[in-house]
C-alpha positions in Angstrom: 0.0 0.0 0.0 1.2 3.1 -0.9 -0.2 6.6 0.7 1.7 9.7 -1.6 0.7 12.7 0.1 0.4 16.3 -2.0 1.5 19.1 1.4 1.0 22.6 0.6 2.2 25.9 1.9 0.4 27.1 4.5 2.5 30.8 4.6 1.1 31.1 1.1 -2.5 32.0 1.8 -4.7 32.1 4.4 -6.9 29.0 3.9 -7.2 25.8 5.1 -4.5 23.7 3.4 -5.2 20.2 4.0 -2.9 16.8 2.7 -4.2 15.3 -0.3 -3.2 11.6 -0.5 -3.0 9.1 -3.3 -4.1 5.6 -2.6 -2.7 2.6 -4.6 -2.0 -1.1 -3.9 -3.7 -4.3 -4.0 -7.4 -5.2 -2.3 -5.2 -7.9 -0.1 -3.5 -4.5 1.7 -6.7 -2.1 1.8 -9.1 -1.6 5.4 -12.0 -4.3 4.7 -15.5 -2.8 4.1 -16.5 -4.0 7.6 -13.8 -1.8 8.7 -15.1 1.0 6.7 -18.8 0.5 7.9 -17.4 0.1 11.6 -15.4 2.9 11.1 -18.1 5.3 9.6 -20.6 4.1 12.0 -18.2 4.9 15.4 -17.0 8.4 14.1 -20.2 9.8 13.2 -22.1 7.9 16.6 -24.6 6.2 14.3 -26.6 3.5 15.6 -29.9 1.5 14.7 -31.0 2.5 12.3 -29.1 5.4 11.3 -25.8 3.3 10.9 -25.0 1.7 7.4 -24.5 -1.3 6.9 -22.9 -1.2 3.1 -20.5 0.9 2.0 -22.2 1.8 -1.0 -24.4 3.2 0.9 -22.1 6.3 1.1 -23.3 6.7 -2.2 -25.7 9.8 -0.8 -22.8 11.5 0.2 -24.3 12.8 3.1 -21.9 10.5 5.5 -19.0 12.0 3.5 -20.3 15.9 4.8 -20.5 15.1 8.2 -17.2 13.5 8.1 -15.4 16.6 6.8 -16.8 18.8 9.0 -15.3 16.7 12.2 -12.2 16.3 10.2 -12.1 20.5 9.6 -14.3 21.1 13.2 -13.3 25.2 13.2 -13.9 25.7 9.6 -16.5 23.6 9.2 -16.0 23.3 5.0 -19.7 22.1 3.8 -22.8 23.8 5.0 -25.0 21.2 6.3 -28.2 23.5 5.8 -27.8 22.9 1.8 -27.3 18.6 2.1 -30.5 16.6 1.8 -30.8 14.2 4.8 -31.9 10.5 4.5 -33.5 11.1 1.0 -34.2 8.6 -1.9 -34.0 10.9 -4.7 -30.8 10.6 -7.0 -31.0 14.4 -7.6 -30.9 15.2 -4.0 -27.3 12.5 -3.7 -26.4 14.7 -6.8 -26.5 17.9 -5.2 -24.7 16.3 -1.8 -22.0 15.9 -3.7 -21.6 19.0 -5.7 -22.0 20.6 -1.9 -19.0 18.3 -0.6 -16.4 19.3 -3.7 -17.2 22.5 -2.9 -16.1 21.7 0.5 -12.9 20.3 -0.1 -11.9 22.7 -2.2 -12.4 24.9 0.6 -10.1 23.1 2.3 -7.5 23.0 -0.5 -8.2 19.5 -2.0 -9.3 20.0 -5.9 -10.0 16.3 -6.7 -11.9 14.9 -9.7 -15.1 13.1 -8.2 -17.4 10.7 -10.5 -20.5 11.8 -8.6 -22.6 10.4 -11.4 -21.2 6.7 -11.1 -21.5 7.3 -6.9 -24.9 7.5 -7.1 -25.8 4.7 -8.5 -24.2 2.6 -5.2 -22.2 0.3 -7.3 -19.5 -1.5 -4.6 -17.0 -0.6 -6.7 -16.9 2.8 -7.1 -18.0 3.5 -3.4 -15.3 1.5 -2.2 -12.9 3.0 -4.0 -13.7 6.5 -2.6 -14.3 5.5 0.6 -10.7 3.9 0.8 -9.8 7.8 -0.2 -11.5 9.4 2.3 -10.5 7.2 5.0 -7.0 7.9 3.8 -7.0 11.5 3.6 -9.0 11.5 7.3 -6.2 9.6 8.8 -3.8 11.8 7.6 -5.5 15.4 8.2 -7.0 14.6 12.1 -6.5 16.5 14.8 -6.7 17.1 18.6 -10.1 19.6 17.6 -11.3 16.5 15.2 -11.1 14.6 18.4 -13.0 16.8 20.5 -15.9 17.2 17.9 -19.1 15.5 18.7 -21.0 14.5 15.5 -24.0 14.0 17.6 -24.4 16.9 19.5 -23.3 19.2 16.1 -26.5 17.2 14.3 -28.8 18.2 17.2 -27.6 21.2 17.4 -28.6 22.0 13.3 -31.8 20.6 13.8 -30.7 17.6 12.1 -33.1 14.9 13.0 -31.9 11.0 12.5 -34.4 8.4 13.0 -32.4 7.4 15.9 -29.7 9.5 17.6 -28.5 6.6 19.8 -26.1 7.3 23.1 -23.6 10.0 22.8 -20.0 8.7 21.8 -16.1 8.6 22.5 -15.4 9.6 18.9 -11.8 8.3 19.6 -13.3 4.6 19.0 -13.6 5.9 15.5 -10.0 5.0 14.9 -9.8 1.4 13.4 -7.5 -1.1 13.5 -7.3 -3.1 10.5 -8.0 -6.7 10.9 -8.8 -10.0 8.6 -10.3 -12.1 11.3 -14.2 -11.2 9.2 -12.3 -12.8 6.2 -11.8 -16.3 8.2 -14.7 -16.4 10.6 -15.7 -20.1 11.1 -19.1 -21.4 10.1 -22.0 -21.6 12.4 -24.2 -24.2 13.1 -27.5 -22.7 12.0 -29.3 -25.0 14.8 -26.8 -23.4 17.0 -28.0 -19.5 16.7 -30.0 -17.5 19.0 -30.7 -13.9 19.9 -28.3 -11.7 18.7 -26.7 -14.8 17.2 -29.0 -14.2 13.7 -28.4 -10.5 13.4 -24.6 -11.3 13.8 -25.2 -14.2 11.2 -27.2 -11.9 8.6 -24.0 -9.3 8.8 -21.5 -12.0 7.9 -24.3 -12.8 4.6 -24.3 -9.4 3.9 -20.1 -8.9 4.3 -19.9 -11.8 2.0 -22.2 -10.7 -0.5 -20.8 -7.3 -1.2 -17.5 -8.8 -1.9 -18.8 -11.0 -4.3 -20.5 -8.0 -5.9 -16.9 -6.5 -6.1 -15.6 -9.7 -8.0 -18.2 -10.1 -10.1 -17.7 -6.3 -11.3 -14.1 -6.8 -11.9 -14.3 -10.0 -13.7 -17.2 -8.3 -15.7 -15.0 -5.2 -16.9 -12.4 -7.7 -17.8 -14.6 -9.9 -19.7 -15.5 -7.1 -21.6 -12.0 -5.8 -22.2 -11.1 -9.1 -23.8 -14.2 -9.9 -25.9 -13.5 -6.1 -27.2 -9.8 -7.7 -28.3 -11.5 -10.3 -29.8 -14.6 -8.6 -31.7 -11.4 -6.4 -33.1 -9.3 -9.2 -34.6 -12.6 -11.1 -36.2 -13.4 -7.6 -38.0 -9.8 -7.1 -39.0 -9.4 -10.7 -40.5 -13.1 -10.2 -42.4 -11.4 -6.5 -43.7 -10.8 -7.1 -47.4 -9.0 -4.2 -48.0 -6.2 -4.4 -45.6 -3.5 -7.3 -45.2 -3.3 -9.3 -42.1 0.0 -9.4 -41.0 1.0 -10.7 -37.8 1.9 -7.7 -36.4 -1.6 -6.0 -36.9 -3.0 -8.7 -34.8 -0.3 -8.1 -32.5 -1.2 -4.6 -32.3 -4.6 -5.4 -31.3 -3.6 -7.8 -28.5 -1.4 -5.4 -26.7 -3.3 -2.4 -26.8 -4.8 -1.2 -23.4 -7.4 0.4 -22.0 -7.3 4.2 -21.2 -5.3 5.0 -18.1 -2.9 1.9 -18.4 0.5 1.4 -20.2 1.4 -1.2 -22.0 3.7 -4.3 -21.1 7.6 -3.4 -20.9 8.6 -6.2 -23.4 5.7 -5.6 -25.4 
C-alpha cells in the first residue's frame, strides 16, 4: 500500500490547506468494508437504524459531509443546511456531492469526483472513494477533530436522525485493521440464537458485497477481452487491408485508457 501525500504551503494563503493523499495497492493490503462501515458508524455515533451497513451506501454522500466537517471542526468546510438528509432521490445524492467538492476545495483539496457513477451505489466505485476518504481522514485529524461531537453538532442544526443513539467517544472511530471477518468459522444454523442471527445476517451481507466487487471486476475484464477479440474477427473479415502478424499483435497489446502497455511488449 502506498499513501503519496500532495503538502502545501500554509504561509502562502490564508486558507485551510489540507494533505491530499493518493491511494494505490492491492485489495489484499486495503481496510476491509467491515472496517469502513465500523469505522463510519463509530466516528459519526450512528446507531440502529441510522448506521449503514454497506459501504455503498455512502453513495448519498451525506456521510461524507459530516465527516469533513469533524475532520475540519473550526472551519466547518460544507454547509450542512444545503445537504439533503436520508432522501431517496438521485438528484438530492447529486446535489450532496456537488456541496461536498465545494467543501474540499475549501479546504484545499481540488479532486476529480465521478459523482454520477456514486450514485448509482455500485460496490466498486464507493469502495474506491471510501478507501480515499478514510485515507486522507487519517492523515489530516486533529486534537479539535477529536473533540468534535457528531451527535451533538447534528442536534444542534436541527438535524433529526431516526435514531440518535447514546452519545459517543469519537476516539473509537480509529480502526484497526484486521482480517479475522475474512476467516470467521461457520456456524451451526441450529446453534443461533438472539443476537446470534443479526450477527449471522451481517456475515451474509459482508460476503455478498465482496462478491459484488468480484463479479464487477471480472465483468470489466470480460468485456475488455471480448472487445480484443470482436477487433481481430473484423480485421481478419477487412478485405482491404492485409493481415500481417503484427496488426493482430497490435490489437492484442493495446490497453485500456489509463494503463500502459507491457515493458517487453
Amino acid at each position: 500500500l502506498l499513501w503519496v501525500f500532495f503538502p502545501f504551503n500554509n504561509c502562502m494563503t490564508d486558507k485551510l490547506q489540507a494533505f491530499n493523499v493518493c491511494v494505490t495497492g492491492t485489495s489484499g493490503t486495503l481496510i476491509s468494508n467491515p472496517e469502513l462501515i465500523n469505522w463510519v458508524n463509530n466516528t459519526l455515533c450512528l446507531a440502529g437504524n441510522d448506521a449503514i451497513g454497506r459501504v455503498q451506501e455512502l453513495g448519498t454522500c451525506e456521510h461524507y459531509c459530516l465527516l469533513l466537517n469533524k475532520l475540519f471542526p473550526d472551519n466547518e468546510p460544507v454547509a450542512l443546511k444545503k445537504i439533503k438528509f436520508n432522501s431517496q432521490v438521485e438528484i438530492d445524492h447529486l446535489n450532496n456531492w456537488k456541496v461536498f467538492g465545494s467543501g474540499l476545495k475549501a479546504v484545499g483539496i481540488d479532486k476529480e469526483i465521478q459523482s454520477d457513477k456514486l450514485v448509482k451505489q455500485r460496490p466498486l466505485d464507493n469502495v474506491a472513494f471510501a478507501q480515499w476518504f478514510y485515507k486522507f481522514y487519517e492523515v489530516n485529524r486533529s486534537k479539535a477533530t477529536e473533540l468534535y461531537d457528531p451527535l451533538y453538532e447534528r442536534e444542534k442544526r436541527g438535524i433529526k436522525l431516526s435514531n440518535a443513539g447514546a452519545r459517543c467517544n469519537s476516539r473509537i472511530g480509529r480502526v484497526k485493521p484486521t482480517r479475522n471477518l475474512q476467516n470467521g468459522a461457520k456456524q451451526n444454523r441450529s446453534s443461533l440464537a438472539g443476537g446470534d442471527y443479526l450477527r449471522e445476517f451481517e456475515r451474509i451481507n459482508v460476503r455478498l458485497d465482496d462478491a459484488l466487487l468480484t463479479i464487477e471486476s471480472l465483468e470489466k475484464e470480460r468485456d475488455f477481452y471480448f472487445g480484443k477479440l470482436r477487433d481481430i474477427e473484423i480485421l481478419c473479415q477487412s478485405e482491404s487491408e492485409k493481415i500481417t502478424p503484427q496488426k493482430v499483435l497490435d490489437v492484442l497489446y493495446a490497453t485500456a485508457d489509463g494503463f500502459a502497455p507491457p515493458s517487453d511488449a
